[in-house]
N, C-alpha and C positions, 0 to 999 in steps of 0.2 A: 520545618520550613513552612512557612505560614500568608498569608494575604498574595502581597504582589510579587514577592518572590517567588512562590511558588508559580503560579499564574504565569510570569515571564519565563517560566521553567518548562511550564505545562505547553506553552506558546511553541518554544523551543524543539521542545521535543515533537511535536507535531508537525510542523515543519520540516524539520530534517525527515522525519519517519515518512512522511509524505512526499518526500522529495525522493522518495529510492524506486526505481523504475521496475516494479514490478512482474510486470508483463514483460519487460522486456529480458527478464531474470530468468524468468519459467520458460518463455519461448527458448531460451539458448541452452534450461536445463535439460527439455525435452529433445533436444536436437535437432528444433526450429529454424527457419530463416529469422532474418533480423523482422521483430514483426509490425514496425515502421513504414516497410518498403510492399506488405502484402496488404488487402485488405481496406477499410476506410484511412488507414495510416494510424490509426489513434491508436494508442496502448491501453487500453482496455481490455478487460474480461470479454466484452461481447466479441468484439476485433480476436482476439487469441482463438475462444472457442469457433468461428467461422473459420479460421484460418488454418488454427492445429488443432481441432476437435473438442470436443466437450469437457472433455478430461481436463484438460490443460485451460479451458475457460473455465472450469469451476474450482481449480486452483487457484487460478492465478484472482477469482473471486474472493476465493477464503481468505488469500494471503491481503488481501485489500482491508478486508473485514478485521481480520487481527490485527491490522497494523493500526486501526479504528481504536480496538479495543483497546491495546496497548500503550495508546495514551492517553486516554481516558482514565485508564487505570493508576497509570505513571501521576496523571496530575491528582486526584485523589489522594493518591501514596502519599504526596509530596505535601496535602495539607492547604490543597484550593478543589473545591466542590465546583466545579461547572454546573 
């Protein structure tokens, strides 16, 4: 898959992969409160580690950073270089 197909692929997937909450995944894996309602409200790394400690902000970092990587990789694969 090549040009703008891919590209509207790569679009796609970033999107969706960006749209999945996180923070709010890892807070409820760790057996967090909702981490919305603690905190500056925001779903972020920083918001988690203040909230449910460092651990869980540098997770919930990682898991940010992969999902980065992830489609990056994905639209590459796919045959569009950003």
């Amino acid at each position: 898959m090549a040009g703008n197909k891919a590209a509207a692929a790569g679009c796609a997937a970033g999107y969706l992969i960006g749209s999945v909450a996180f923070a709010l995944i890892v807070g409820r894996a760790v057996g967090g409160p909702d981490i919305r309602d603690f905190g500056s409200g925001n779903m972020g790394s920083a918001n988690v580690a203040r909230t449910l400690g460092p651990r869980a902000g540098a997770l919930t970092c990682g898991v940010h950073v992969a999902a980065g990587v992830v489609t990056v990789r994905s639209v590459r694969w796919l045959g569009s270089y950003p």
